[in-house]
KOLTORVEX-386895 format. One record per residue (C-alpha): residue number from 1; x, y, z. Coordinates in pm, whole numbers, plus 50000, padded with zeros to 5 digits. Layout:
KOLTORVEX-386895
<pt><num>NUM</num><x>X</x><y>Y</y><z>Z</z></pt>
...
END
This chain:
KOLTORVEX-386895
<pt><num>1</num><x>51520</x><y>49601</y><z>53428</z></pt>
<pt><num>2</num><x>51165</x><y>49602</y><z>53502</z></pt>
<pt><num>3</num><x>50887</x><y>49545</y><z>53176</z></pt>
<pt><num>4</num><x>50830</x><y>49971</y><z>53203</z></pt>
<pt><num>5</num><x>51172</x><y>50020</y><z>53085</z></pt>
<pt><num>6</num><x>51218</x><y>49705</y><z>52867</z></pt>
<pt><num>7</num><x>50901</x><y>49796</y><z>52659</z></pt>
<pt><num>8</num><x>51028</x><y>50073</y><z>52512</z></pt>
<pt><num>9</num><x>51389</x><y>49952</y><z>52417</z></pt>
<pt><num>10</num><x>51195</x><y>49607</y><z>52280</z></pt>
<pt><num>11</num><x>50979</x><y>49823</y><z>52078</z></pt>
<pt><num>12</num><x>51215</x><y>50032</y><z>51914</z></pt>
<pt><num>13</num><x>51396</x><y>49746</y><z>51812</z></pt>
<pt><num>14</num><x>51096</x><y>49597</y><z>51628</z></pt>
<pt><num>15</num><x>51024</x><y>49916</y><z>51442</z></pt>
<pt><num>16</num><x>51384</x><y>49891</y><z>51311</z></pt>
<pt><num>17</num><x>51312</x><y>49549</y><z>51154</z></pt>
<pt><num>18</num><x>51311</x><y>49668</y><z>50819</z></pt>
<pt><num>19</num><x>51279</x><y>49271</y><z>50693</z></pt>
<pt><num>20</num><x>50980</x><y>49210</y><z>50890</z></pt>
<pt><num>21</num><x>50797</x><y>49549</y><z>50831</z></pt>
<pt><num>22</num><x>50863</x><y>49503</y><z>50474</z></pt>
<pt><num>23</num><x>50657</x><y>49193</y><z>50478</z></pt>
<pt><num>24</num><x>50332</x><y>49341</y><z>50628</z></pt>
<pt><num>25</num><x>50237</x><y>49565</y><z>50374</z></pt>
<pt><num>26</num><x>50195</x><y>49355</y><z>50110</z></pt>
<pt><num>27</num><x>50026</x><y>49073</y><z>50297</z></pt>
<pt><num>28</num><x>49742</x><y>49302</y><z>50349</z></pt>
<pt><num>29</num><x>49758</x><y>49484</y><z>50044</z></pt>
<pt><num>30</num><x>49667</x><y>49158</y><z>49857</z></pt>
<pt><num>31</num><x>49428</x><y>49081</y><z>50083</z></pt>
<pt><num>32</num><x>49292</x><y>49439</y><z>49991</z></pt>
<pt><num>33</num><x>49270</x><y>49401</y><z>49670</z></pt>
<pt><num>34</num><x>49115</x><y>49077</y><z>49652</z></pt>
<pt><num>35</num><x>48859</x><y>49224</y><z>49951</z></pt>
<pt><num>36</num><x>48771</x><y>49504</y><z>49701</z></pt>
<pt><num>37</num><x>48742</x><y>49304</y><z>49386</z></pt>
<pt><num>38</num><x>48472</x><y>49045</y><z>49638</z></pt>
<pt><num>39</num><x>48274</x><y>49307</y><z>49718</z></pt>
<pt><num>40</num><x>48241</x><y>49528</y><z>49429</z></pt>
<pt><num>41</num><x>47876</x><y>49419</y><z>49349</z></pt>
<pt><num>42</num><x>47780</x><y>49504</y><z>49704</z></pt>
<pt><num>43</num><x>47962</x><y>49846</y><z>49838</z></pt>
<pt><num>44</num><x>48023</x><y>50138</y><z>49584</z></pt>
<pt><num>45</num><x>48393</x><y>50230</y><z>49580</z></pt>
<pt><num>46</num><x>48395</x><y>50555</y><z>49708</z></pt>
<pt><num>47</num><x>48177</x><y>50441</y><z>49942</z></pt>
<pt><num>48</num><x>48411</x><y>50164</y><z>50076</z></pt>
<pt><num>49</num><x>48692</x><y>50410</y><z>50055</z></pt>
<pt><num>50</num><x>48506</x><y>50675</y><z>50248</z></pt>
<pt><num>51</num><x>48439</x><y>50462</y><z>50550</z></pt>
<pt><num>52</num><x>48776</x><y>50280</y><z>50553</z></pt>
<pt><num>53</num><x>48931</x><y>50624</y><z>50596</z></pt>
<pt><num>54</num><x>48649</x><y>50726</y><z>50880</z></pt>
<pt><num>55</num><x>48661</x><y>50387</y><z>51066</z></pt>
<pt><num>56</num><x>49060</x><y>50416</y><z>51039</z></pt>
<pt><num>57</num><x>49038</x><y>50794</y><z>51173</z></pt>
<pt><num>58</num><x>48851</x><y>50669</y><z>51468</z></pt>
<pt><num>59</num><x>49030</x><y>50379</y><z>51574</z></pt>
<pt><num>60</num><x>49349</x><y>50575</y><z>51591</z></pt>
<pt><num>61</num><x>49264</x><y>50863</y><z>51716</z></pt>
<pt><num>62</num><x>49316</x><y>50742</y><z>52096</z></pt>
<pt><num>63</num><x>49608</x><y>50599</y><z>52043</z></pt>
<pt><num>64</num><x>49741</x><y>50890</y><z>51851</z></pt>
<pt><num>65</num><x>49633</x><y>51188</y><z>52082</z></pt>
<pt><num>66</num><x>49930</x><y>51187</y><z>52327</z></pt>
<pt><num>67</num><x>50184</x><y>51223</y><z>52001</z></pt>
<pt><num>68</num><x>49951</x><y>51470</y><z>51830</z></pt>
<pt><num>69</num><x>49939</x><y>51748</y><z>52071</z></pt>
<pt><num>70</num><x>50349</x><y>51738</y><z>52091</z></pt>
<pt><num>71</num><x>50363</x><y>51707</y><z>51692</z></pt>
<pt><num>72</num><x>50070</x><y>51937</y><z>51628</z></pt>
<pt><num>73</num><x>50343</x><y>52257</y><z>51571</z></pt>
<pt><num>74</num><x>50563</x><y>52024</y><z>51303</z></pt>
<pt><num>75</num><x>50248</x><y>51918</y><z>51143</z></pt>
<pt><num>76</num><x>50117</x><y>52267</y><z>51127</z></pt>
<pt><num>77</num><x>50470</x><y>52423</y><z>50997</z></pt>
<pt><num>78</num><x>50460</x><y>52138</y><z>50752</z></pt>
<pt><num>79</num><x>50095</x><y>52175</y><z>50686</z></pt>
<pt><num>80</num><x>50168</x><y>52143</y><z>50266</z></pt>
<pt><num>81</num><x>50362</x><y>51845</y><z>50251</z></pt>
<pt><num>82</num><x>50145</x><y>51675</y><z>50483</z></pt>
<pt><num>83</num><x>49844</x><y>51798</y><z>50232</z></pt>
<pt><num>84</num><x>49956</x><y>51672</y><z>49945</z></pt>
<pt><num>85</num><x>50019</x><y>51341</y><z>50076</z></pt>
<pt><num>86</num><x>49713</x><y>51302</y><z>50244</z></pt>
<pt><num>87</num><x>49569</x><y>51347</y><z>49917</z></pt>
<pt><num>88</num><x>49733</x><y>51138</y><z>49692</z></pt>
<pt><num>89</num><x>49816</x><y>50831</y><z>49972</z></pt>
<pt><num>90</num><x>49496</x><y>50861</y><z>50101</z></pt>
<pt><num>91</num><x>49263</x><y>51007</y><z>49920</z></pt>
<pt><num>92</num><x>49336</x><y>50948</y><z>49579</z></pt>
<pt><num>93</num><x>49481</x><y>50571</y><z>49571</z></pt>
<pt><num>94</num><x>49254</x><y>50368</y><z>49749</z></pt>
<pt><num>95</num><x>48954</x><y>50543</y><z>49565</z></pt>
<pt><num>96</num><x>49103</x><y>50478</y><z>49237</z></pt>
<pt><num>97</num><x>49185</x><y>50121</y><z>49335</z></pt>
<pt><num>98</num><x>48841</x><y>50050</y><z>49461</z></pt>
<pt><num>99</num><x>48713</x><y>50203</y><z>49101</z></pt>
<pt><num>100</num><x>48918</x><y>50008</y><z>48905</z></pt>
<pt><num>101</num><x>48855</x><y>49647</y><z>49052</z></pt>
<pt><num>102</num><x>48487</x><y>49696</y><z>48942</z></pt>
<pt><num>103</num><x>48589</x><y>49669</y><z>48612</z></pt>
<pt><num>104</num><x>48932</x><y>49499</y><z>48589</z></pt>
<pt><num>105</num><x>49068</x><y>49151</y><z>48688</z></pt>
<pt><num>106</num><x>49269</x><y>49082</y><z>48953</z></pt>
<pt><num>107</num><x>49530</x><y>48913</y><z>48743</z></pt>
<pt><num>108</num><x>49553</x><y>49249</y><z>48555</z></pt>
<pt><num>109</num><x>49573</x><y>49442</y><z>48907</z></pt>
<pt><num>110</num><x>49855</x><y>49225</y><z>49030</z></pt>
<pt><num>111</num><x>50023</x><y>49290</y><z>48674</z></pt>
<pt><num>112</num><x>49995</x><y>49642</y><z>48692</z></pt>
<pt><num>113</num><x>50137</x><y>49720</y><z>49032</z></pt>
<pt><num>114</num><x>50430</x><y>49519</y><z>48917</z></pt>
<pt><num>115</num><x>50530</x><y>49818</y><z>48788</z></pt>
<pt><num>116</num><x>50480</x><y>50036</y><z>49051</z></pt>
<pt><num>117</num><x>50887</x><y>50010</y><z>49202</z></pt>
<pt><num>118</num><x>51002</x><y>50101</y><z>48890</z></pt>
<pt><num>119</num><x>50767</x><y>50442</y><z>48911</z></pt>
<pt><num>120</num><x>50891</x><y>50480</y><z>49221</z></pt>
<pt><num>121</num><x>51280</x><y>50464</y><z>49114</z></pt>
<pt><num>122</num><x>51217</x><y>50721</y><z>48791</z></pt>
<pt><num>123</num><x>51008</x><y>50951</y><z>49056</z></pt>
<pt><num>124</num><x>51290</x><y>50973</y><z>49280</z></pt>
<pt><num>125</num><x>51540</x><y>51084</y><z>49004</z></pt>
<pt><num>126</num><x>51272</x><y>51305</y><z>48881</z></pt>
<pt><num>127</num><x>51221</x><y>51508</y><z>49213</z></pt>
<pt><num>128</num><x>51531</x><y>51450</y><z>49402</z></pt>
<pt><num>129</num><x>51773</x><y>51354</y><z>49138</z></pt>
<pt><num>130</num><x>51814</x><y>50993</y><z>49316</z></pt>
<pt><num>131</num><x>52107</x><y>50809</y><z>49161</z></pt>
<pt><num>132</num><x>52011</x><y>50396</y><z>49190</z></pt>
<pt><num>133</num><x>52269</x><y>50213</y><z>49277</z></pt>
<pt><num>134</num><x>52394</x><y>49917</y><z>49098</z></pt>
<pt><num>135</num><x>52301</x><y>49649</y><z>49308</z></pt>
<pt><num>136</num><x>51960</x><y>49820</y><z>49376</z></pt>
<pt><num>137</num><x>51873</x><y>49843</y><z>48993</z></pt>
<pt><num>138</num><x>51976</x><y>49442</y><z>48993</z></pt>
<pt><num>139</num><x>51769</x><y>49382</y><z>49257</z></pt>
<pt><num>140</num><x>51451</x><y>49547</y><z>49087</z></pt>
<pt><num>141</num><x>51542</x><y>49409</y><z>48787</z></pt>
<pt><num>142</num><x>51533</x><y>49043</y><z>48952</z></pt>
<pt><num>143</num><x>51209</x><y>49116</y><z>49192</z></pt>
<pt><num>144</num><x>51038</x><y>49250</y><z>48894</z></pt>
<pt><num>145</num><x>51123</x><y>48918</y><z>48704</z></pt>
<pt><num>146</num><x>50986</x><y>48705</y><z>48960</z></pt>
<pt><num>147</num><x>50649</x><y>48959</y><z>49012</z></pt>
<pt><num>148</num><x>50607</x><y>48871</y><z>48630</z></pt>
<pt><num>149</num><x>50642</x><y>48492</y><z>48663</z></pt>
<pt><num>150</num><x>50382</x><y>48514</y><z>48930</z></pt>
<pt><num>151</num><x>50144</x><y>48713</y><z>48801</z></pt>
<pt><num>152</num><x>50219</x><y>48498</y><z>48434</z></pt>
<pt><num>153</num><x>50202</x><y>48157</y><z>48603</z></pt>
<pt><num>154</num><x>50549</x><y>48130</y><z>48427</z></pt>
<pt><num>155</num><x>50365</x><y>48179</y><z>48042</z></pt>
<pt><num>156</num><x>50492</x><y>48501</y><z>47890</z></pt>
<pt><num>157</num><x>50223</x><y>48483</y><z>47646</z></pt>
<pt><num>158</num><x>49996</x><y>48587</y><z>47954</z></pt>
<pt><num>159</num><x>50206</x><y>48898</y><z>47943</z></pt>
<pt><num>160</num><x>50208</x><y>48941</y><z>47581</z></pt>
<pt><num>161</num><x>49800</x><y>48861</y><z>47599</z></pt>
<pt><num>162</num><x>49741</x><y>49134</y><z>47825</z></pt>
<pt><num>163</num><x>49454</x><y>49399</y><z>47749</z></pt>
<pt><num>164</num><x>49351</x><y>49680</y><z>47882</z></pt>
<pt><num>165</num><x>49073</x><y>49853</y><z>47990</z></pt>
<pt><num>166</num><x>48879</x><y>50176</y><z>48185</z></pt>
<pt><num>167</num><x>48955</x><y>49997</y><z>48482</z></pt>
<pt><num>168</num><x>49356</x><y>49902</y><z>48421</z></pt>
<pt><num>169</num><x>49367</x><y>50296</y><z>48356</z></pt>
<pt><num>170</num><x>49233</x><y>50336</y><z>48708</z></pt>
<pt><num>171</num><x>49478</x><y>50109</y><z>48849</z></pt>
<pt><num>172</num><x>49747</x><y>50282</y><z>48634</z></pt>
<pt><num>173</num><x>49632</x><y>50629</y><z>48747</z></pt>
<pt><num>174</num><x>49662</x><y>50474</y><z>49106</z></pt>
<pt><num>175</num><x>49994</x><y>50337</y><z>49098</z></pt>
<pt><num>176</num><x>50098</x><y>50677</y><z>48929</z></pt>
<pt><num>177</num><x>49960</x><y>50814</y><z>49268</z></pt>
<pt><num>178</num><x>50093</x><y>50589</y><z>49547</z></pt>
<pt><num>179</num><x>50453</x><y>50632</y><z>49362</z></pt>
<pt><num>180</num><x>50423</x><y>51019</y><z>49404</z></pt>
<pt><num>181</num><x>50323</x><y>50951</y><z>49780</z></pt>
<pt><num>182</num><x>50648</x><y>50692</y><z>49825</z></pt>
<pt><num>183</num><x>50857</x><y>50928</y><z>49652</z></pt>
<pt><num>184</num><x>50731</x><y>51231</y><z>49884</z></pt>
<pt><num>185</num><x>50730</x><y>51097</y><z>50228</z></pt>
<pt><num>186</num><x>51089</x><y>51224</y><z>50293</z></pt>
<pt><num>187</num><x>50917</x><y>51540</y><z>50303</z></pt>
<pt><num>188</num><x>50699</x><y>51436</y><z>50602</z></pt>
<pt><num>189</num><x>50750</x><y>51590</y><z>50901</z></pt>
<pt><num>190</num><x>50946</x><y>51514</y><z>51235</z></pt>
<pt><num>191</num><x>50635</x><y>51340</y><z>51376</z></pt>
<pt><num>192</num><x>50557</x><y>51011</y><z>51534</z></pt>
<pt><num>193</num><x>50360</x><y>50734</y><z>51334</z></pt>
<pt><num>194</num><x>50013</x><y>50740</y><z>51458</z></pt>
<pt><num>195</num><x>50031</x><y>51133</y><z>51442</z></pt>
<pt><num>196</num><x>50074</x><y>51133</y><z>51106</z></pt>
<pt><num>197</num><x>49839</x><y>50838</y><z>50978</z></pt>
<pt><num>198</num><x>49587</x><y>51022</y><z>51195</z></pt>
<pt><num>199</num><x>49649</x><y>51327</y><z>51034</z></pt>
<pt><num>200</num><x>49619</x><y>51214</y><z>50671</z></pt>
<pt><num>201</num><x>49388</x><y>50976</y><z>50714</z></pt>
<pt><num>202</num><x>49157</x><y>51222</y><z>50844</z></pt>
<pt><num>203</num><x>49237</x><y>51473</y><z>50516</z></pt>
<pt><num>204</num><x>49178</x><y>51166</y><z>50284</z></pt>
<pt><num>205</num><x>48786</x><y>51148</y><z>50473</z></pt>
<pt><num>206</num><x>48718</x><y>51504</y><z>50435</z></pt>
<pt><num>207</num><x>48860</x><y>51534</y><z>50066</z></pt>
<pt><num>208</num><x>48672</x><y>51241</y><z>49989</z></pt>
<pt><num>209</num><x>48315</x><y>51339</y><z>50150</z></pt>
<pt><num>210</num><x>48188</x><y>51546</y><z>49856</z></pt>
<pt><num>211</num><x>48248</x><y>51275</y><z>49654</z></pt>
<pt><num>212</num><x>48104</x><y>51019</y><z>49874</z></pt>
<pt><num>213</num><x>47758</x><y>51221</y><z>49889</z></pt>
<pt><num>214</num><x>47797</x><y>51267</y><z>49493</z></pt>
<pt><num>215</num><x>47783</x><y>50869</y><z>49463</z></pt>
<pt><num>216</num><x>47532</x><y>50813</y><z>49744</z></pt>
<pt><num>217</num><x>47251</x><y>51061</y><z>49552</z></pt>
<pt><num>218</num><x>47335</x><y>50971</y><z>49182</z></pt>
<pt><num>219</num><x>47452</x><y>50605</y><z>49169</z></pt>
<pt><num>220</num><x>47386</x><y>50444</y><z>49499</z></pt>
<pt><num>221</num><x>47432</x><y>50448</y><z>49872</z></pt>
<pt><num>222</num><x>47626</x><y>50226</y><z>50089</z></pt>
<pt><num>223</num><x>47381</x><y>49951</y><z>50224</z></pt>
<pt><num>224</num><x>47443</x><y>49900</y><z>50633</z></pt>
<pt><num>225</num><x>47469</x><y>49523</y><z>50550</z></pt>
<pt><num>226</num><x>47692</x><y>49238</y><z>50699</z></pt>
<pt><num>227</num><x>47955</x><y>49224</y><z>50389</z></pt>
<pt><num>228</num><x>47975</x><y>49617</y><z>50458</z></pt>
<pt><num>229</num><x>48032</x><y>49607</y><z>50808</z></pt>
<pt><num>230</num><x>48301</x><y>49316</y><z>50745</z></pt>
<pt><num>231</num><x>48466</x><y>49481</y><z>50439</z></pt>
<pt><num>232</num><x>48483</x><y>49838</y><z>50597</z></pt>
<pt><num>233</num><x>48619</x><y>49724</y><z>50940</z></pt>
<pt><num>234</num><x>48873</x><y>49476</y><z>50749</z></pt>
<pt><num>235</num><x>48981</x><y>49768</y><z>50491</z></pt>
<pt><num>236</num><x>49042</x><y>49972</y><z>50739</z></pt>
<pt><num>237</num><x>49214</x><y>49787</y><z>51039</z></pt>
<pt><num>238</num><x>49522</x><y>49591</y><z>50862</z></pt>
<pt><num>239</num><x>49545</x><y>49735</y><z>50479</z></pt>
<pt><num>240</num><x>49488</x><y>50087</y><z>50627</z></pt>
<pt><num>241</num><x>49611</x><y>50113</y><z>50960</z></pt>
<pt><num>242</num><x>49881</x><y>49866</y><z>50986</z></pt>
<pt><num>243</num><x>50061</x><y>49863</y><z>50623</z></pt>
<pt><num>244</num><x>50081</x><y>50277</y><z>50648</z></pt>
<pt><num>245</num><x>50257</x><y>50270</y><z>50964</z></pt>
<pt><num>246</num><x>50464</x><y>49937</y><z>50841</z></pt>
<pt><num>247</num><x>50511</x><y>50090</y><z>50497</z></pt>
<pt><num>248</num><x>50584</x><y>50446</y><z>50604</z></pt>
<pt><num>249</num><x>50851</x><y>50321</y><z>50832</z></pt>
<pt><num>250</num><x>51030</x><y>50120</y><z>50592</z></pt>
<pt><num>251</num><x>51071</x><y>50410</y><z>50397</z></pt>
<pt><num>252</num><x>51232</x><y>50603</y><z>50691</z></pt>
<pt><num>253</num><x>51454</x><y>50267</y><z>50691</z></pt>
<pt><num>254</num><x>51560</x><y>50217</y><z>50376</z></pt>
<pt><num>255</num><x>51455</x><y>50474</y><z>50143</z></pt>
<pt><num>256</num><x>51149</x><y>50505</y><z>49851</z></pt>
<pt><num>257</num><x>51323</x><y>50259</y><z>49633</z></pt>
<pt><num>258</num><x>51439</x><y>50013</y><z>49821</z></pt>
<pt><num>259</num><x>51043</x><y>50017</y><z>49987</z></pt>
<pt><num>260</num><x>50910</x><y>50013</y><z>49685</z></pt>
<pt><num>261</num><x>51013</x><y>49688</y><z>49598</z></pt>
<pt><num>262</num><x>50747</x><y>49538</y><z>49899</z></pt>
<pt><num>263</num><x>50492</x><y>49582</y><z>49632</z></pt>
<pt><num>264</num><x>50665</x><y>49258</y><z>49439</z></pt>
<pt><num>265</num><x>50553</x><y>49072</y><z>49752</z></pt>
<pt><num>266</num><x>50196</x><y>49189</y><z>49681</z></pt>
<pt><num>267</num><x>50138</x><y>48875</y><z>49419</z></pt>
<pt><num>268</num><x>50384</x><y>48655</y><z>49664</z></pt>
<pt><num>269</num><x>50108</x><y>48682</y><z>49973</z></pt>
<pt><num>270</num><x>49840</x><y>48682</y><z>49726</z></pt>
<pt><num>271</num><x>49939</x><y>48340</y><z>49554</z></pt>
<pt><num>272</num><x>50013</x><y>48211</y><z>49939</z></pt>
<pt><num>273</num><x>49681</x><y>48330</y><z>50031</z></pt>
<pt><num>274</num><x>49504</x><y>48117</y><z>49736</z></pt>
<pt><num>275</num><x>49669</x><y>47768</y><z>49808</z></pt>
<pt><num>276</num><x>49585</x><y>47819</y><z>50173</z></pt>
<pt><num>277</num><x>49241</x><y>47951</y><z>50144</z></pt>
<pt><num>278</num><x>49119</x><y>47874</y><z>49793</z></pt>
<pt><num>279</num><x>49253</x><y>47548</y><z>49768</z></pt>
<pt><num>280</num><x>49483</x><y>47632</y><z>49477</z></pt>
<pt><num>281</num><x>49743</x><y>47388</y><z>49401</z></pt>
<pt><num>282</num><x>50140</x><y>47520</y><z>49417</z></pt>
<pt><num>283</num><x>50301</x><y>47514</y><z>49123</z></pt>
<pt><num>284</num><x>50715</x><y>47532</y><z>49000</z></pt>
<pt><num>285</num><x>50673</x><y>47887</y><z>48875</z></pt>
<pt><num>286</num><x>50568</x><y>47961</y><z>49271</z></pt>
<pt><num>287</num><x>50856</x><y>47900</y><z>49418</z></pt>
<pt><num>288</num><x>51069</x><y>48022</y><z>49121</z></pt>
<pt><num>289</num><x>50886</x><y>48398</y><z>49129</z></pt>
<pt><num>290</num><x>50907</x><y>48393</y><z>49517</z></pt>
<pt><num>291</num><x>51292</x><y>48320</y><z>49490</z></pt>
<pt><num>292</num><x>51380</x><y>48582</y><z>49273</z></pt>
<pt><num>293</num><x>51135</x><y>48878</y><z>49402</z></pt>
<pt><num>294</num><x>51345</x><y>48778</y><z>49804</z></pt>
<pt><num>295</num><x>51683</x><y>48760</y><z>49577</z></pt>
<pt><num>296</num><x>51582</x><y>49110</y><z>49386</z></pt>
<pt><num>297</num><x>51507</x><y>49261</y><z>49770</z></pt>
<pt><num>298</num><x>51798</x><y>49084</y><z>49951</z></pt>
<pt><num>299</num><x>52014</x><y>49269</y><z>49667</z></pt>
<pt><num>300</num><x>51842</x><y>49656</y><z>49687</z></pt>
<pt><num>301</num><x>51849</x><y>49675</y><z>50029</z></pt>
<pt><num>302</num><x>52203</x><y>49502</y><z>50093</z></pt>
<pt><num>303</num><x>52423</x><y>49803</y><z>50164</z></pt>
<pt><num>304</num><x>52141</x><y>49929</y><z>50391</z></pt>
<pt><num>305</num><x>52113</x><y>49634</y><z>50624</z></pt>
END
């Protein structure tokens, strides 16, 4: 009746949007990478990953306290679970990310994540002993398809010209990682949202501190500049904040392989983001990848929704 007791019925139904949370993630992930590759003359990666994770700590740690003192016995009873994927979501990806676009195109980083729902998928039957259904393997099978016209500009011999290098190993290494952390977040506590990105993204600082001081003395610091201050406080309010809680609520939703296949969308939202801010022209093989990559997610998440 009044807006107190609407709120919370409005908001729950938003958070069970597993369309529209889907859709996030992405967006900001290829706005991430494409931030990190602009800006990898100018802020070390560690560096950049460092702060993101500080920056991120702070800014939800107010919203976040109310949830963490109730959670705090789950968390703590759960403490190894919630370890691990501190490390590898937080801790580990990003960094390796942020190393690998220093040396490595974005073309090649779009390519490469490409394959991160199939990861995901041979994860899930190699920890849990996941079973994929048949219209979920179509539907990866059909994303994937148009995540590879995308990233191809419809030419397979882009694909077939494709070489690698240190820095497509770092990507690899990364997209090893963030599978793992998909694959294990059915082993994260009971706990609300902000509680938990609060919780992880404040092991993925400390585990990354010793590092960060490594870099600052023997390569070089992080210079308080203007593209710093705008890349850190970017980095860490929408591809950080945001597209964990978005991305760690569609996994509640519809599982770590139907999720998974939100990463497709990653070179959807990254070709949209070109034509509107780069003046890119659209081409056939847009519309043709975006068509099958919503066809290969309508079909994988079909019997959930």
């Amino acid at each position: 009746m009044t807006p107190d007791r609407a709120s919370p019925s409005a908001a729950r139904r938003l958070t069970d949007q597993a369309w529209l949370l889907m859709m996030l993630p992405p967006l900001f992930w290829a706005s991430n990478a494409v931030m990190g590759r602009a800006v990898a003359g100018a802020v070390p990666p560690i560096g950049l990953a460092f702060w993101r994770w500080v920056l991120g700590t702070l800014i939800v740690l107010p919203f976040a306290w109310k949830h963490l003192r109730r959670d705090l016995p789950a968390l703590r009873a759960s403490w190894k679970p919630v370890l691990l994927l501190g490390t590898l979501g937080i801790g580990m990806f990003n960094t390796f990310q942020y190393i690998a676009l220093n040396s490595t195109t974005a073309l090649n980083a779009v390519m490469l994540q490409s394959s991160m729902p199939v990861m995901i998928v041979l994860m899930s039957f190699l920890l849990f002993g996941d079973r994929v259904r048949p219209l979920q393997g179509a539907g990866i099978v059909v994303s994937l398809a148009g995540a590879l016209t995308l990233v191809s500009h419809g030419d397979p011999a882009v694909l077939l010209g494709l070489r690698l290098n240190a820095g497509d190993l770092w990507m690899l290494t990364a997209i090893a990682v963030y599978a793992a952390y998909t694959t294990l977040l059915r082993r994260k506590p009971a706990a609300h949202g902000l509680s938990f990105i609060l919780v992880t993204f404040a092991i993925g600082a400390v585990e990354l501190l010793p590092f960060y001081l490594w870099e600052t003395v023997t390569q070089r610091p992080v210079e308080a500049t203007a593209t710093t201050f705008l890349a850190v406080g970017y980095v860490a309010l929408f591809p950080s904040i945001v597209a964990y809680l978005c991305f760690n609520r569609v996994v509640e939703l519809v599982g770590a392989n139907s999720a998974g296949l939100a990463i497709h969308l990653v070179p959807v939202f990254g070709s949209l983001l070109a034509v509107a801010f780069l003046g890119e022209q659209p081409h056939l093989y847009h519309g043709v990848g975006i068509a099958l990559i919503a066809a290969g997610i309508a079909l994988a998440t079909r019997r959930r929704a």
